[in-house]
C-alpha positions as CSV (number, residue, x, y, z in Angstrom):
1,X,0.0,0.0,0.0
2,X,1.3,3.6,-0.7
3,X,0.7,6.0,1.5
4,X,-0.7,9.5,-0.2
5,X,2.5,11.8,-0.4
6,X,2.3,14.4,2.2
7,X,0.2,12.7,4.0
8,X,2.2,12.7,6.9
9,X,3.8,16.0,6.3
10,X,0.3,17.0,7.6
11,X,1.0,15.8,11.0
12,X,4.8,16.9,11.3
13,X,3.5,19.2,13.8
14,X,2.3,16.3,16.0
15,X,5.8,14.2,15.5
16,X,8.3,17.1,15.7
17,X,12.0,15.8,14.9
18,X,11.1,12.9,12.8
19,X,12.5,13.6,9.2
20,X,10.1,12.0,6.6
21,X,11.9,10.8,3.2
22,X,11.1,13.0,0.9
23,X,11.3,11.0,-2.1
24,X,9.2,8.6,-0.8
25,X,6.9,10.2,1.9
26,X,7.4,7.4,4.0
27,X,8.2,7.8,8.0
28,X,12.0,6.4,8.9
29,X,12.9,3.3,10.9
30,X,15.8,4.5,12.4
31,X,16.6,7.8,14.2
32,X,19.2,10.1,12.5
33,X,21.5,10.7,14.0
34,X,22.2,8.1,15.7
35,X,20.5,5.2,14.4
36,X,18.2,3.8,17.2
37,X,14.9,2.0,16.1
38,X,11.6,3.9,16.0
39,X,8.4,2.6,17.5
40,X,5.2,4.7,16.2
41,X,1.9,5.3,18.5
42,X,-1.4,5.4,16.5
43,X,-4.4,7.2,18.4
44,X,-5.9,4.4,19.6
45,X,-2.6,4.0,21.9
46,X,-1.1,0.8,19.7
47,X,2.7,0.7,19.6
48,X,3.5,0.5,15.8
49,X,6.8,-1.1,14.1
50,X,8.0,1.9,10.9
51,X,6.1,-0.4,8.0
52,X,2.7,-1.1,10.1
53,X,3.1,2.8,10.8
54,X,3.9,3.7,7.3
55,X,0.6,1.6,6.2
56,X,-2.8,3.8,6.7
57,X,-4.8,1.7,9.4
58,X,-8.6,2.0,8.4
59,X,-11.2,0.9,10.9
60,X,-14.9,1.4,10.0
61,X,-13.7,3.9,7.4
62,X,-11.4,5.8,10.6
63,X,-8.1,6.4,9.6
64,X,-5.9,5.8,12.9
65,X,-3.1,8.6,13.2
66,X,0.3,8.7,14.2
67,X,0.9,10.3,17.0
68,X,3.6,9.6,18.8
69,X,7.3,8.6,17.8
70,X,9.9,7.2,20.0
71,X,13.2,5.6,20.1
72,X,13.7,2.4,21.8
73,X,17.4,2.8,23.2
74,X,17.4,-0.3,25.7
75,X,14.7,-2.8,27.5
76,X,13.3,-5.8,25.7
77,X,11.7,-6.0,22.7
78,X,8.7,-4.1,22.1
79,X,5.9,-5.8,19.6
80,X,4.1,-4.5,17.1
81,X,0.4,-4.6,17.9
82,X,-0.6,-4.5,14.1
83,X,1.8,-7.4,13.0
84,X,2.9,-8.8,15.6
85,X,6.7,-8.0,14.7
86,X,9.4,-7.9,17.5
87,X,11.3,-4.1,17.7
88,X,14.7,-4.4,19.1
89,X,16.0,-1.9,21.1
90,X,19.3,-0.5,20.5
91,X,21.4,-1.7,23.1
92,X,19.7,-4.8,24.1
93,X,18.1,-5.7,27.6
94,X,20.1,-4.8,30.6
95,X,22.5,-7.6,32.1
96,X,20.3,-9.3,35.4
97,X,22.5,-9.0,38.6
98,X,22.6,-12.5,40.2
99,X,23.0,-11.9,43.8
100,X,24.3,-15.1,45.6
């Protein structure tokens, strides 16, 4: 599926610092700098991966909208609730201390 060009330049205002491609209108995957995966929030509160994001969600004719972006620097992985998809963070879950 394509998604309209410009369609999300009308809601840069609601997902300030994210750079949309502008050859293909597509939000990124990875932050720039820096390179850290991006998980998408739609307005129902679903965490999206970039592609299930960059695909227009219709429900009963309701277009869901992007409205948050963040990067996932460390924890587990995060899934998608669209596809089900595992997110990665950047630097991995944090080492559990075994105490003796």
């Amino acid at each position: 599926m394509t998604v309209p060009k410009g369609f999300y330049q009308r809601q840069a205002n609601v997902l300030p610092g994210v750079h949309i491609n502008e050859d293909t209108g597509l939000l990124p995957s990875f932050a720039f700098p820096g390179g850290y995966p991006l998980i998408y929030m739609d307005s129902a509160g679903d965490n999206l991966c970039p592609d299930c994001a960059n695909a227009v969600t219709l429900v009963s004719g309701l277009a869901f909208l992007i409205v948050r972006c963040y990067a996932h620097y460390e924890g587990g992985p995060i899934q998608c609730d669209e596809c089900s998809a595992l997110i990665e963070s950047a630097y991995g879950e944090e080492p559990s201390e075994n105490i003796d």
